[in-house]
C-alpha positions in Angstrom: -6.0 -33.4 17.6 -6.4 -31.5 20.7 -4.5 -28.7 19.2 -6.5 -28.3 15.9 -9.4 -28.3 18.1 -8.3 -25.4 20.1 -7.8 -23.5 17.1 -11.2 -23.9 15.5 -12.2 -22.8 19.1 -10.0 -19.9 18.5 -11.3 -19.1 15.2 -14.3 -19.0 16.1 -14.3 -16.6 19.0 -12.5 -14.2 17.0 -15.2 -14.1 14.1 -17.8 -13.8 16.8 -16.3 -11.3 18.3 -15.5 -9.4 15.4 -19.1 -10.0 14.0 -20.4 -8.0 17.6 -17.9 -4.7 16.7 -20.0 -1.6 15.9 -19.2 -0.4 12.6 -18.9 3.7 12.0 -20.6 5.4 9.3 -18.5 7.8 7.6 -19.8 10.9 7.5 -18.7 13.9 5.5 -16.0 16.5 7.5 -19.1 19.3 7.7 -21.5 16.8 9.4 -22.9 17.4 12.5 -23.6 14.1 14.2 -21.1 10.8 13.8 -23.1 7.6 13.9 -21.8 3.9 14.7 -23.9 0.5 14.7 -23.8 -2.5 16.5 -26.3 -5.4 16.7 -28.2 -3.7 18.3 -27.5 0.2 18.9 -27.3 2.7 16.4 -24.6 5.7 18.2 -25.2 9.0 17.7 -22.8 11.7 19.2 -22.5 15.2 18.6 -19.7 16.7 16.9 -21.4 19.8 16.0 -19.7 22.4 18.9 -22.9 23.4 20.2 -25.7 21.5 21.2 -28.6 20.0 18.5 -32.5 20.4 19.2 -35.1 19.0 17.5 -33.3 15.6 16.2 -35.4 13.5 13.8 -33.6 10.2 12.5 -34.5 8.0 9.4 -33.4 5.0 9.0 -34.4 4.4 5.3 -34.8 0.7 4.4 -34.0 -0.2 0.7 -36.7 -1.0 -1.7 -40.1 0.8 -1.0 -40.7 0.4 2.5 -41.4 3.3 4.9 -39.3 5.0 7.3 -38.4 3.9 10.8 -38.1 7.3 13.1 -37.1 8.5 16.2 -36.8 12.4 17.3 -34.9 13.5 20.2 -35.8 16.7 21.8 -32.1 17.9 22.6 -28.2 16.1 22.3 -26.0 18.2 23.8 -22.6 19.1 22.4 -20.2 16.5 22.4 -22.9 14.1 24.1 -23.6 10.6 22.6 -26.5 8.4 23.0 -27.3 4.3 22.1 -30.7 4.1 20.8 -31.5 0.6 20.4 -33.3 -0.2 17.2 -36.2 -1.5 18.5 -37.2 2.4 19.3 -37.1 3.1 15.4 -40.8 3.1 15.0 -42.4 2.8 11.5 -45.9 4.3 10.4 -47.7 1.5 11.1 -45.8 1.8 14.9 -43.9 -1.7 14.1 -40.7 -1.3 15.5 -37.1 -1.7 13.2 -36.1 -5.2 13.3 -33.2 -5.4 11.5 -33.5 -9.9 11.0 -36.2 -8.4 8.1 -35.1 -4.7 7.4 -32.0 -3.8 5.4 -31.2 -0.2 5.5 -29.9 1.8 2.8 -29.3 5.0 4.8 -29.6 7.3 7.5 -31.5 10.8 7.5 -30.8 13.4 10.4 -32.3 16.6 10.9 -32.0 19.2 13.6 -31.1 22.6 14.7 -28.6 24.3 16.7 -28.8 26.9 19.2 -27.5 29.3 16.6 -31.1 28.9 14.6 -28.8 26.7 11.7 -30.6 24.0 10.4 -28.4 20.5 9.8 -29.7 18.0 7.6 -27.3 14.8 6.6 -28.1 11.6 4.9 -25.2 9.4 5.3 -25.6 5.5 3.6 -25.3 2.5 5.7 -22.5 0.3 6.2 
């Protein structure tokens, strides 16, 4: 009994702890940023080769609600940042909470030093 008890124990660590692993949003070979959730991060590092100005980032919820945002003023090559969800802001300045949001997708925009402008939408996994 002791044993089978040990392995529901077991069980259910791993499942918790697999539930906690961020997950990585593919994005497409070209794309400049690579983005990873977790419970309560969404990752953002720079893959571009030169640094990004001028970040803004959707998260678009599916149905008809709004846009959460957050902008970033600079994200320097090869840097990566947690921004915890609470900072996605909608437009009624409610924060993302994702116990009543379920996003569909993420929006990035920016632009190098170069003067190129990025813009990706990759969907949410």
């Amino acid at each position: 009994m002791q044993r089978f008890a040990l392995g529901v124990v077991g069980m259910f660590a791993a499942l918790v702890i697999a539930g906690c692993a961020g997950a990585e949003i593919v994005a497409p070979v070209d794309s400049p940023v690579t983005l990873e959730t977790s419970q309560l991060y969404l990752t953002v590092k720079n893959v571009a080769g030169l640094p990004l100005t001028d970040l803004t980032i959707d998260i678009k919820p599916g149905g008809v609600r709004p846009e959460y945002k957050k902008s970033l003023r600079r994200l320097a090559s090869g840097q990566e940042m947690d921004i915890p969800f609470q900072e996605f802001q909608g437009i009624d300045g409610n924060p993302l909470n994702l116990q009543s949001v379920r996003p569909r997708s993420v929006h990035i925009t920016g632009t190098d030093l170069n003067g190129n402008a990025h813009d990706v939408e990759l969907p949410w996994e």
